[in-house]
TIMAR-61662 format. One line per 8 residues: their letters; for each residue x, y, z of N, C-alpha, C, O, CB. Coordinates in pm, whole numbers. Glycine has a CB too. Layout:
N
a) X,Y,Z,X,Y,Z,X,Y,Z,X,Y,Z,X,Y,Z ~ ...
//
This chain:
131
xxxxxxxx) 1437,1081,3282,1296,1104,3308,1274,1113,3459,1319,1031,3539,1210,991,3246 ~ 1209,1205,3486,1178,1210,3626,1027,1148,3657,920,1170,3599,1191,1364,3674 ~ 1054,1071,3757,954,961,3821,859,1060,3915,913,1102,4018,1046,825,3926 ~ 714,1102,3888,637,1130,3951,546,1087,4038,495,1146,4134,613,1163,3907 ~ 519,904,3968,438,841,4079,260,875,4029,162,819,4077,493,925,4253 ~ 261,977,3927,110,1016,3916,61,956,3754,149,983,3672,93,1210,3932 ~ -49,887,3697,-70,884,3560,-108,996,3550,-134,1073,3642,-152,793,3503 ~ -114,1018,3418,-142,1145,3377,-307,1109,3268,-413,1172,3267,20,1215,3285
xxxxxxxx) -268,993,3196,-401,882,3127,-306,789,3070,-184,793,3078,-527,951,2986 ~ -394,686,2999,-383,571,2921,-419,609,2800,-488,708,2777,-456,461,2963 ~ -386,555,2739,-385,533,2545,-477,415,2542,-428,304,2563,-202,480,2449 ~ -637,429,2512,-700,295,2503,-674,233,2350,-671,116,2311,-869,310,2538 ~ -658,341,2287,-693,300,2104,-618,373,2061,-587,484,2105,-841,327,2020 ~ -562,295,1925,-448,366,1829,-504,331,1723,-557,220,1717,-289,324,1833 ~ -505,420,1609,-600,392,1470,-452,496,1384,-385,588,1430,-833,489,1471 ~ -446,407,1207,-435,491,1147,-488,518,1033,-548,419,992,-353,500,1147
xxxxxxxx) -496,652,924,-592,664,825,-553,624,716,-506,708,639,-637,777,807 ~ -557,516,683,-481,555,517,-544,632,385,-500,640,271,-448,415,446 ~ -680,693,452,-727,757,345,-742,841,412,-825,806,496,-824,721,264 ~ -706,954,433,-789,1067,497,-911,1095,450,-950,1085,334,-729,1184,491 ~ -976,1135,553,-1105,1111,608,-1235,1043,605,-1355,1065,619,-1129,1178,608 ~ -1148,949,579,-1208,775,589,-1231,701,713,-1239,786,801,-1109,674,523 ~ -1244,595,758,-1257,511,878,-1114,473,876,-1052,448,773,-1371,384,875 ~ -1049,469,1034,-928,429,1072,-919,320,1083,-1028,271,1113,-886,472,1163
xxxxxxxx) -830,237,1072,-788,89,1081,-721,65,1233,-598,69,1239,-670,51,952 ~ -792,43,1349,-713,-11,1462,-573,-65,1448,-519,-107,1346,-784,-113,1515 ~ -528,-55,1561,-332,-83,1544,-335,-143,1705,-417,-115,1791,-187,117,1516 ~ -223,-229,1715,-208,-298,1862,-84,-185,1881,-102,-128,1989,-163,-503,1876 ~ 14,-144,1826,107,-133,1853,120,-14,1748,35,-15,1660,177,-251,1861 ~ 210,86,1744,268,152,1619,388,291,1672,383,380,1758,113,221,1518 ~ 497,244,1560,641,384,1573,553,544,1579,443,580,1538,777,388,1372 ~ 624,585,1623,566,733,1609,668,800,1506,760,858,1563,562,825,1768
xxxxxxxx) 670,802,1435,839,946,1409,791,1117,1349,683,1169,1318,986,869,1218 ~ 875,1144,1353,871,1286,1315,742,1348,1233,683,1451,1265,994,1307,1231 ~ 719,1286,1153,611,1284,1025,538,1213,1100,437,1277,1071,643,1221,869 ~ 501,1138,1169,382,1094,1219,407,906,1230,506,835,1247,248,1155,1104 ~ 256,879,1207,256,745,1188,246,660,1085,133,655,1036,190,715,1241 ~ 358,565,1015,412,508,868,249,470,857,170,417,935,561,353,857 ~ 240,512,749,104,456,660,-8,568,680,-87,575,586,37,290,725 ~ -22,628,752,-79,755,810,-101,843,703,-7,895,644,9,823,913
xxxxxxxx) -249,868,668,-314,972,555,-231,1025,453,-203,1138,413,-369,1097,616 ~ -180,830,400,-135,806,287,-182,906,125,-116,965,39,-173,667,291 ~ -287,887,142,-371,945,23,-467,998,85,-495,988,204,-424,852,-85 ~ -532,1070,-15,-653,1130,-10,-719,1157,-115,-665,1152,-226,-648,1227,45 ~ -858,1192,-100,-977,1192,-214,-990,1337,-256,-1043,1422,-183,-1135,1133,-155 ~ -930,1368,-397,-949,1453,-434,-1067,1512,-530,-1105,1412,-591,-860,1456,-456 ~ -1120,1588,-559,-1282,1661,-670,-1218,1652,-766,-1102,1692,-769,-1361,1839,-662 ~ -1292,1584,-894,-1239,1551,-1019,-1371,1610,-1105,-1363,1623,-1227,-1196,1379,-1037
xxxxxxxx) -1453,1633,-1053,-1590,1675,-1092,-1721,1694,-1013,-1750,1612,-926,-1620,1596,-1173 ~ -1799,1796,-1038,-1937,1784,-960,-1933,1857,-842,-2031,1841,-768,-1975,1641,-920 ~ -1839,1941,-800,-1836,2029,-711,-1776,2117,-682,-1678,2110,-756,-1836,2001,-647 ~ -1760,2226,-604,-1740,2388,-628,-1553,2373,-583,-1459,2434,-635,-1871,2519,-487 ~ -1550,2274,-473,-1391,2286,-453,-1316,2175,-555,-1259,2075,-513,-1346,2249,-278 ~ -1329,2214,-712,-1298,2123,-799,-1087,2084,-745,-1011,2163,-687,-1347,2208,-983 ~ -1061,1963,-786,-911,1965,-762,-811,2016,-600,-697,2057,-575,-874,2065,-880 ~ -980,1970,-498,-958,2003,-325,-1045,1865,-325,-1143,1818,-382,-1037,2183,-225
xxxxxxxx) -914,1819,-190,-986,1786,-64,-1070,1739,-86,-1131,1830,-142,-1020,1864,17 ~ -1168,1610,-88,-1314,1602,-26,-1279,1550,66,-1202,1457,89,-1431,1534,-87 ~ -1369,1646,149,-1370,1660,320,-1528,1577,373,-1614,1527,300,-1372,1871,375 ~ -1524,1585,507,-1644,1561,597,-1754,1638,581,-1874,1613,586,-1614,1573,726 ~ -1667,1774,555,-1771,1855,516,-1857,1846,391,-1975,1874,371,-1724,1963,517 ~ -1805,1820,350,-1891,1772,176,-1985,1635,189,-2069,1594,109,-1747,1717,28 ~ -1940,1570,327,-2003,1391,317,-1997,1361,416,-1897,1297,448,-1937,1270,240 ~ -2126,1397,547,-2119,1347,679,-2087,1190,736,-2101,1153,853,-2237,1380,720
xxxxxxxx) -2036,1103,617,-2038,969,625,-1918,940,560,-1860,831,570,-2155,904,571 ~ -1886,1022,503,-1701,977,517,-1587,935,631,-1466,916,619,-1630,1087,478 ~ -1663,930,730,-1561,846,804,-1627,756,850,-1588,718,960,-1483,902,908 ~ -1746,686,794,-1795,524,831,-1740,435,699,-1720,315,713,-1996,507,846 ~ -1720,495,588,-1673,468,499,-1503,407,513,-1407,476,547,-1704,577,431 ~ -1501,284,482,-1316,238,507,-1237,216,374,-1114,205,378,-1292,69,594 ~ -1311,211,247,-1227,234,137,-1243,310,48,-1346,377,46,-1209,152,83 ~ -1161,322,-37,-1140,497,-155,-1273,451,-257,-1348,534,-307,-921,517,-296
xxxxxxxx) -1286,281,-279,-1399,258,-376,-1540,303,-307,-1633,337,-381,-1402,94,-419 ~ -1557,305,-166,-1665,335,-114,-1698,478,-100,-1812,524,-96,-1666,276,-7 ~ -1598,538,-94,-1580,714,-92,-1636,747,-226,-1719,837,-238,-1401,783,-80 ~ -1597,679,-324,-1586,681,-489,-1727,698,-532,-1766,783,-612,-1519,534,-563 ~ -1827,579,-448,-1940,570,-468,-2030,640,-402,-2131,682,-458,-1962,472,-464 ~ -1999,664,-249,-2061,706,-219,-2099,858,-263,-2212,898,-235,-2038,669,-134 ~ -2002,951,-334,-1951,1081,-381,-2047,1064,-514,-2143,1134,-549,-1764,1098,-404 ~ -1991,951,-574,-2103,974,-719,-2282,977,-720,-2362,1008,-809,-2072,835,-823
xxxxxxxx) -2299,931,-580,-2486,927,-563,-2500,1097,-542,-2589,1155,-605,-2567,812,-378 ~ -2421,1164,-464,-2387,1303,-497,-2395,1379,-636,-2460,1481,-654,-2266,1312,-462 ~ -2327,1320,-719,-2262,1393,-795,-2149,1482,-795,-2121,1592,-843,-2325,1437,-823 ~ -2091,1386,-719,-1928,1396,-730,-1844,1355,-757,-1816,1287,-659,-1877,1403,-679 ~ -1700,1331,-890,-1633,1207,-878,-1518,1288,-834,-1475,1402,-853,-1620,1103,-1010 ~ -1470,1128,-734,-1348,1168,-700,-1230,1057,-778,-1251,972,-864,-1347,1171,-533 ~ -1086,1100,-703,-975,1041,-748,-915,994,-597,-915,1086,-515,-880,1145,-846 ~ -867,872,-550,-813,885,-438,-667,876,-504,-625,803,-594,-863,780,-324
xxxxxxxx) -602,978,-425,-428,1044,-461,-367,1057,-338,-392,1121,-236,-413,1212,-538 ~ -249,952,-384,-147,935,-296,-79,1073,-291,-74,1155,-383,-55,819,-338 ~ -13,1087,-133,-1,1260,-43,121,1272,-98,214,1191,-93,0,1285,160 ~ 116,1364,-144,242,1438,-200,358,1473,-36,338,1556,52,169,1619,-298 ~ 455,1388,-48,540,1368,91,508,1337,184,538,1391,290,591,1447,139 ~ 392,1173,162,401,1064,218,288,1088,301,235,992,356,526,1029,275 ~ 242,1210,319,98,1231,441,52,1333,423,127,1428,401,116,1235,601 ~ -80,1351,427,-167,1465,395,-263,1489,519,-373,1439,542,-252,1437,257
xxxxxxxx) -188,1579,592,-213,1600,721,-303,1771,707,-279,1847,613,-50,1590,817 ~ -409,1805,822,-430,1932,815,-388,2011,853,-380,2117,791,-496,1959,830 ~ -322,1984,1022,-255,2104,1080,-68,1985,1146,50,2012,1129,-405,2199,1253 ~ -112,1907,1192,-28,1814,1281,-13,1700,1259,-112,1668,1192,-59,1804,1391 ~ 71,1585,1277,104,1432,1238,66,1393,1274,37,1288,1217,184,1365,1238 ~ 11,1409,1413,-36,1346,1516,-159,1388,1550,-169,1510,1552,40,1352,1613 ~ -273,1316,1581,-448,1403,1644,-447,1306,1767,-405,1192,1751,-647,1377,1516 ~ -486,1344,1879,-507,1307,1995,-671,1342,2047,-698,1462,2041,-394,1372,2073
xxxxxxxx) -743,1284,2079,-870,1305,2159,-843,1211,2292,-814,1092,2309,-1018,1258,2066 ~ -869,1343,2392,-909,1274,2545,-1008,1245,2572,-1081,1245,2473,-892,1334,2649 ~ -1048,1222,2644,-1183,1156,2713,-1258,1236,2799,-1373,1206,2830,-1153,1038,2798 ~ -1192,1352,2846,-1274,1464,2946,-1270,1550,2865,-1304,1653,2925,-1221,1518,3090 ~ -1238,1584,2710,-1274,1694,2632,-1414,1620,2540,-1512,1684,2501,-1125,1750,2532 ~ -1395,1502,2525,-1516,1450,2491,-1684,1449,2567,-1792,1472,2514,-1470,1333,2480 ~ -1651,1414,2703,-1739,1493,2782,-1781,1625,2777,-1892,1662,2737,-1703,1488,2878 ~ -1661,1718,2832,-1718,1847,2764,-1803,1881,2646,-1906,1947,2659,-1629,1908,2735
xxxxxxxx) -1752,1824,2505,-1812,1828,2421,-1987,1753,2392,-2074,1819,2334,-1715,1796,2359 ~ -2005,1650,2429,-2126,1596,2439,-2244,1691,2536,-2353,1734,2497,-2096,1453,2496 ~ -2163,1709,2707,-2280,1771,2744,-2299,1908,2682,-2411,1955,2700,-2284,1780,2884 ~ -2198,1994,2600,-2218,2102,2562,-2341,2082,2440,-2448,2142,2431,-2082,2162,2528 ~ -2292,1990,2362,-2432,1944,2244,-2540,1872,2260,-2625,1861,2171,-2399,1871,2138 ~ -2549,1802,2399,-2643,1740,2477,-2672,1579,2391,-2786,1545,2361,-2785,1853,2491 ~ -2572,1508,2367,-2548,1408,2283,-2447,1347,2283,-2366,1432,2320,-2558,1435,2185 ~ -2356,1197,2256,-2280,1148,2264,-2244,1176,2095,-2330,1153,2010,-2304,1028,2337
xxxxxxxx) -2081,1239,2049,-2029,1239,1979,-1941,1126,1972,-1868,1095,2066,-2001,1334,1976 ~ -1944,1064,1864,-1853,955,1833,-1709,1043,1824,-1675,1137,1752,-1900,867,1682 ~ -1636,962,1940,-1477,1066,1913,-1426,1023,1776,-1373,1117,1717,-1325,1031,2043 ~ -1425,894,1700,-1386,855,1574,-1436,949,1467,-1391,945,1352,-1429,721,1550 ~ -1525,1028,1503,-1562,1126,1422,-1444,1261,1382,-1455,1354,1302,-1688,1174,1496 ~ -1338,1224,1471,-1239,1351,1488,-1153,1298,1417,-1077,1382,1370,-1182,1402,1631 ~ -1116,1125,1368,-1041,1063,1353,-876,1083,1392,-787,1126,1318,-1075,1048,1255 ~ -867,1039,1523,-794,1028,1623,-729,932,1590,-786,840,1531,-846,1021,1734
xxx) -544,921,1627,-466,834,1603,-458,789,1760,-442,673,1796,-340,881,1521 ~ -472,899,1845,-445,830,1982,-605,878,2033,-669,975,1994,-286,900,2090 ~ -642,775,2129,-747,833,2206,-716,745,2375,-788,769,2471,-919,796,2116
//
């Protein structure tokens, strides 16, 4: 490794999901490997009824409060005042990721983003493993 002498940033918070797109569980410490982080968007909440992406995903998009939500029974309920039931289902090869293992939010793209919407966005809203 070559010694530059410059930070580049800090890692204030490490979270991981075990439900995708649920509320993250803070971590002091955690492995990184290949696949990501062990326990990391273990499962997810799938449409069992009551909506157009039947046997997909329920996303954020379907439930602006799915990620204040921290368990699959609260997803469960909160989906059925909807009229939606779901199933929470463990990820077929251990993680049910959208694009990457890993999500990172900085802190000067968060800026950007707020003054562009003229509002403070909760970065947990991105549900970030590193921030």
């Amino acid at each position: 490794m070559v010694e530059t002498g410059m930070d580049v940033g800090t890692t204030v918070a490490l979270w991981r999901y075990p439900i995708k797109s649920l509320r993250g569980e803070p971590l002091e410490a955690t492995r990184v490997e290949a696949g990501g982080i062990p326990g990391d968007r273990a499962s997810s909440l799938v449409i069992t009824r009551g909506h157009a992406r039947l046997g997909k995903a329920y996303r954020g998009k379907e439930d602006e409060r799915l990620h204040r939500l921290g368990s699959g029974d609260e997803a469960v309920a909160a989906a059925d005042e909807r009229g939606v039931a779901l199933d929470v289902v463990a990820a077929n090869g251990g993680h049910e990721y959208d694009a990457a293992p890993i999500s990172i939010v900085v802190d000067r793209w968060m800026d950007g983003l707020n003054a562009a919407v003229g509002f403070r966005v909760e970065h947990q809203r991105f549900r970030p493993n590193m921030f």
